[in-house]
MIMIVEX-856811 format. One record per residue (C-alpha): residue number from 1; residue in one letter; x, y, z. Coordinates in steps of 0.2 Angstrom, whole numbers, plus 5000, padded with zeros to 4 digits. Example, Ala and Ser with C-alpha at 12.3 -4.5 7.8 and 13.67 -1.06 7.14 Angstrom:
// MIMIVEX-856811
+-----+---+------+-------+------+
!   k ! r ! east ! north !   up !
+-----+---+------+-------+------+
!   1 ! A ! 5062 !  4978 ! 5039 !
!   2 ! S ! 5068 !  4995 ! 5036 !
+-----+---+------+-------+------+
END
This chain:
// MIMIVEX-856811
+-----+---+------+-------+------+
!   k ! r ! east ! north !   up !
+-----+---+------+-------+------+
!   1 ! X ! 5523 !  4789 ! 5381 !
!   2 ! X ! 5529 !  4804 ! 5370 !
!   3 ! X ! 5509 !  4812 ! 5369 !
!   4 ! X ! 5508 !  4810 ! 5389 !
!   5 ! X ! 5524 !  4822 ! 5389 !
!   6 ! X ! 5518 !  4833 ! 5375 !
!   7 ! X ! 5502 !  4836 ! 5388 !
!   8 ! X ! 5514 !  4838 ! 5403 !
!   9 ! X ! 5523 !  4851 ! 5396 !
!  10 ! X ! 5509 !  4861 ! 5389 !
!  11 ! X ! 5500 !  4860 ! 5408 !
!  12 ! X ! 5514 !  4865 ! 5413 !
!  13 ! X ! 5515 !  4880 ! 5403 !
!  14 ! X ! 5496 !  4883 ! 5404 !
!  15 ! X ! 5489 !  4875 ! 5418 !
!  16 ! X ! 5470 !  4871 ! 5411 !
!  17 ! X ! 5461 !  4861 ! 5423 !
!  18 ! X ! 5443 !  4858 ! 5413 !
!  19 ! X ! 5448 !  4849 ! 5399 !
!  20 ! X ! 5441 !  4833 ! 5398 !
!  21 ! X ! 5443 !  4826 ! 5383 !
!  22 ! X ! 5461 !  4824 ! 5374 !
!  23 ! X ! 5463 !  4818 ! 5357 !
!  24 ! X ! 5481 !  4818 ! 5349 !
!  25 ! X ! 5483 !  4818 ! 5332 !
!  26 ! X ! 5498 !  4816 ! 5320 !
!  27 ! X ! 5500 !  4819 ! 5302 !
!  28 ! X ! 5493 !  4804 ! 5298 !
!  29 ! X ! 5478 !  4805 ! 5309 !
!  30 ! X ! 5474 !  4822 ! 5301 !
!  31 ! X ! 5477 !  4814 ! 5285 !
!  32 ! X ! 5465 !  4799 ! 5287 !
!  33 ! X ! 5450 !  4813 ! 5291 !
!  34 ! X ! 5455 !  4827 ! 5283 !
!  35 ! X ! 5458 !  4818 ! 5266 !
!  36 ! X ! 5473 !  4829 ! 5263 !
!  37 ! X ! 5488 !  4820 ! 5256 !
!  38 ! X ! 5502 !  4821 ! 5268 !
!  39 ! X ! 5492 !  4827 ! 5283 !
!  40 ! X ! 5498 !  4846 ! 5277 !
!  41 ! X ! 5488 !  4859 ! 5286 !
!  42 ! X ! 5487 !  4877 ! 5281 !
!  43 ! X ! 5476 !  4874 ! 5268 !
!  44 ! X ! 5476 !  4876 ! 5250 !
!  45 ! X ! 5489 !  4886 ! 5241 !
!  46 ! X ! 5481 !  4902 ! 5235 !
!  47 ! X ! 5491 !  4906 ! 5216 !
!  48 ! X ! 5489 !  4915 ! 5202 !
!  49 ! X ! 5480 !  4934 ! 5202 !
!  50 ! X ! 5464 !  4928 ! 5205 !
!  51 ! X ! 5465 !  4912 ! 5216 !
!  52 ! X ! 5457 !  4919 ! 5231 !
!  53 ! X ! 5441 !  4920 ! 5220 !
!  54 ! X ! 5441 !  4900 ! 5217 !
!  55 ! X ! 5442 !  4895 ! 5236 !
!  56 ! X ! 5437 !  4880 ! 5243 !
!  57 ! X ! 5415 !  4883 ! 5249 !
!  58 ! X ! 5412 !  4880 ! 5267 !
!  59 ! X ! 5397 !  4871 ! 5264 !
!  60 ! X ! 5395 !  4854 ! 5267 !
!  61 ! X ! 5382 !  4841 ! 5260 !
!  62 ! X ! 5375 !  4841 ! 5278 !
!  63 ! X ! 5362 !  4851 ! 5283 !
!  64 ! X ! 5369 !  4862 ! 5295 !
!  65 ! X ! 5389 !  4858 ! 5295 !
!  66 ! X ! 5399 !  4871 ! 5288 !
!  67 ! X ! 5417 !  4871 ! 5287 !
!  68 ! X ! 5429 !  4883 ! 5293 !
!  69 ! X ! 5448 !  4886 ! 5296 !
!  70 ! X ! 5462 !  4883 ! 5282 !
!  71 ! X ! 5450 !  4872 ! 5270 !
!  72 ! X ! 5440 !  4890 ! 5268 !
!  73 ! X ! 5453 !  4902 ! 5269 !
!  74 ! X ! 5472 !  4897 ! 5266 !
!  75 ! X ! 5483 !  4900 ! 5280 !
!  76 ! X ! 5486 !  4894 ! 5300 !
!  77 ! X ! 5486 !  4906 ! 5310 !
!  78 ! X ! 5473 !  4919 ! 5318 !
!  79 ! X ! 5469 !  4929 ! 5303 !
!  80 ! X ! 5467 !  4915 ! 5290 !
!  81 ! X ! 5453 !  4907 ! 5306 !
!  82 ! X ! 5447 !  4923 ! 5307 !
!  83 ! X ! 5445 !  4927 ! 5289 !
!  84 ! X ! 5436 !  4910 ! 5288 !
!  85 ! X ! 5424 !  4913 ! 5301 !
!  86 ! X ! 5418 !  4929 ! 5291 !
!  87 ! X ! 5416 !  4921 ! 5274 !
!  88 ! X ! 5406 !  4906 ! 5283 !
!  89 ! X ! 5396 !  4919 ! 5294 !
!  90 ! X ! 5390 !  4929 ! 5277 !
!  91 ! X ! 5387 !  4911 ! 5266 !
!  92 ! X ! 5374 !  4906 ! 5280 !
!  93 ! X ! 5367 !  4925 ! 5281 !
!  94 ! X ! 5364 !  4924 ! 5261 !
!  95 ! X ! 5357 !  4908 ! 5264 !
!  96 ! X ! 5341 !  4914 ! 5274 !
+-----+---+------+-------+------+
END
């Protein structure tokens, strides 16, 4: 099975021994509970001189769930979760 090698070759590489859950995901699994058409990942595609002010919000309609990653901050890579992280961290500190 092609994920079984995928794993293989990633313990390989960085031998982990305490994962115990493994869920592999495709395009179409990242589509089907992301909602994004495609699967695409990196988030929405910031245009225009002031589309960084018409993000995406982090808050969800639960009580406590926040988003992060490329859905708050467009991008996939450690900045754009970084940069995330920091908008979500100052929403919820406004919020108290």
């Amino acid at each position: 099975m092609l994920s079984e090698r995928i794993l293989q070759r990633v313990h390989d590489t960085f031998p982990l021994t305490n994962i115990h859950v493994r869920l592999i995901g495709t395009p179409v699994t990242f589509s089907r509970f992301t909602h994004r058409a495609l699967g695409k990942v990196g988030g929405y595609i910031p245009n225009g001189a002031l589309s960084l002010l018409s993000t995406y919000s982090p808050k969800t309609n639960m009580e406590g769930l926040w988003l992060c990653g490329d859905t708050v901050f467009p991008g996939a890579d450690s900045i754009s979760c970084a940069l995330s992280r920091w908008i979500v961290a100052d929403a919820i500190d406004v919020k108290k």
